[in-house]
N, C-alpha and C positions, 0 to 999 in steps of 0.2 A: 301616833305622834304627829303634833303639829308641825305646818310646815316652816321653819325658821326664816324671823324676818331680818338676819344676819348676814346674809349672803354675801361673799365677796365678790369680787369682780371677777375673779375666775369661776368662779363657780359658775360666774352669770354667763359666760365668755363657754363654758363646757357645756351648760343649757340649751343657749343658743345654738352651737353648734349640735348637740345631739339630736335637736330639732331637725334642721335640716336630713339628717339621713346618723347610721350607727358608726361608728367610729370602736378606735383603739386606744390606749392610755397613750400609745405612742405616736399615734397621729394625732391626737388631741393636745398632744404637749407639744410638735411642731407646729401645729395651727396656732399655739397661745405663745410660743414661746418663753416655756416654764419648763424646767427639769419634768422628766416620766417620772420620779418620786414622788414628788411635791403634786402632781397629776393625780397618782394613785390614792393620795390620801384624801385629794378634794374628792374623787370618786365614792372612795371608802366613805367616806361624813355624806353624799350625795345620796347613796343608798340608804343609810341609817334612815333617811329623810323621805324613804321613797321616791325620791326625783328623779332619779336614774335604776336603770336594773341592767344584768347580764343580759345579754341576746342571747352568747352563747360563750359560756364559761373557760373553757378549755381553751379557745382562742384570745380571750379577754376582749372580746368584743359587748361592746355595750350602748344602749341606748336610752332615749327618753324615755320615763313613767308616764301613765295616762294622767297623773297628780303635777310632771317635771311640767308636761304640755299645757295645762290649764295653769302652772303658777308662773310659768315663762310668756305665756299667752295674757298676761293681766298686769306685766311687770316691764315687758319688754315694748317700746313704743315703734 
């Protein structure tokens, strides 16, 4: 799947930050301040897209893709 040239600003906003280092829905939705629902689903469409992936499932931690790195890296000034 290609990488969608739709992105919203949250999306851009949860990129960026996953870049930096892994985060949580729930620390990522304090950092943007955006409901952890509304979080969860840019996540969820995030993944579809390969941009982001779990670190480690069970804690719901999650990070940049090595796709999230190079489309955030080309998009981000």
């Amino acid at each position: 799947m290609d990488t969608p040239s739709d992105l919203n600003d949250t999306d851009r906003e949860i990129l960026t930050l996953l870049a930096k280092g892994r985060e949580t829905r729930g620390s990522l939705a304090d950092q943007i301040d955006k409901h952890e629902n509304y979080i969860g689903e840019r996540l969820k469409w995030l993944r579809v897209y390969d941009l982001v992936r779990y670190h480690h499932k069970e804690t719901g931690l999650y990070e940049i893709s090595d796709k999230g790195e190079e489309w955030i890296s080309k998009t981000v000034a």
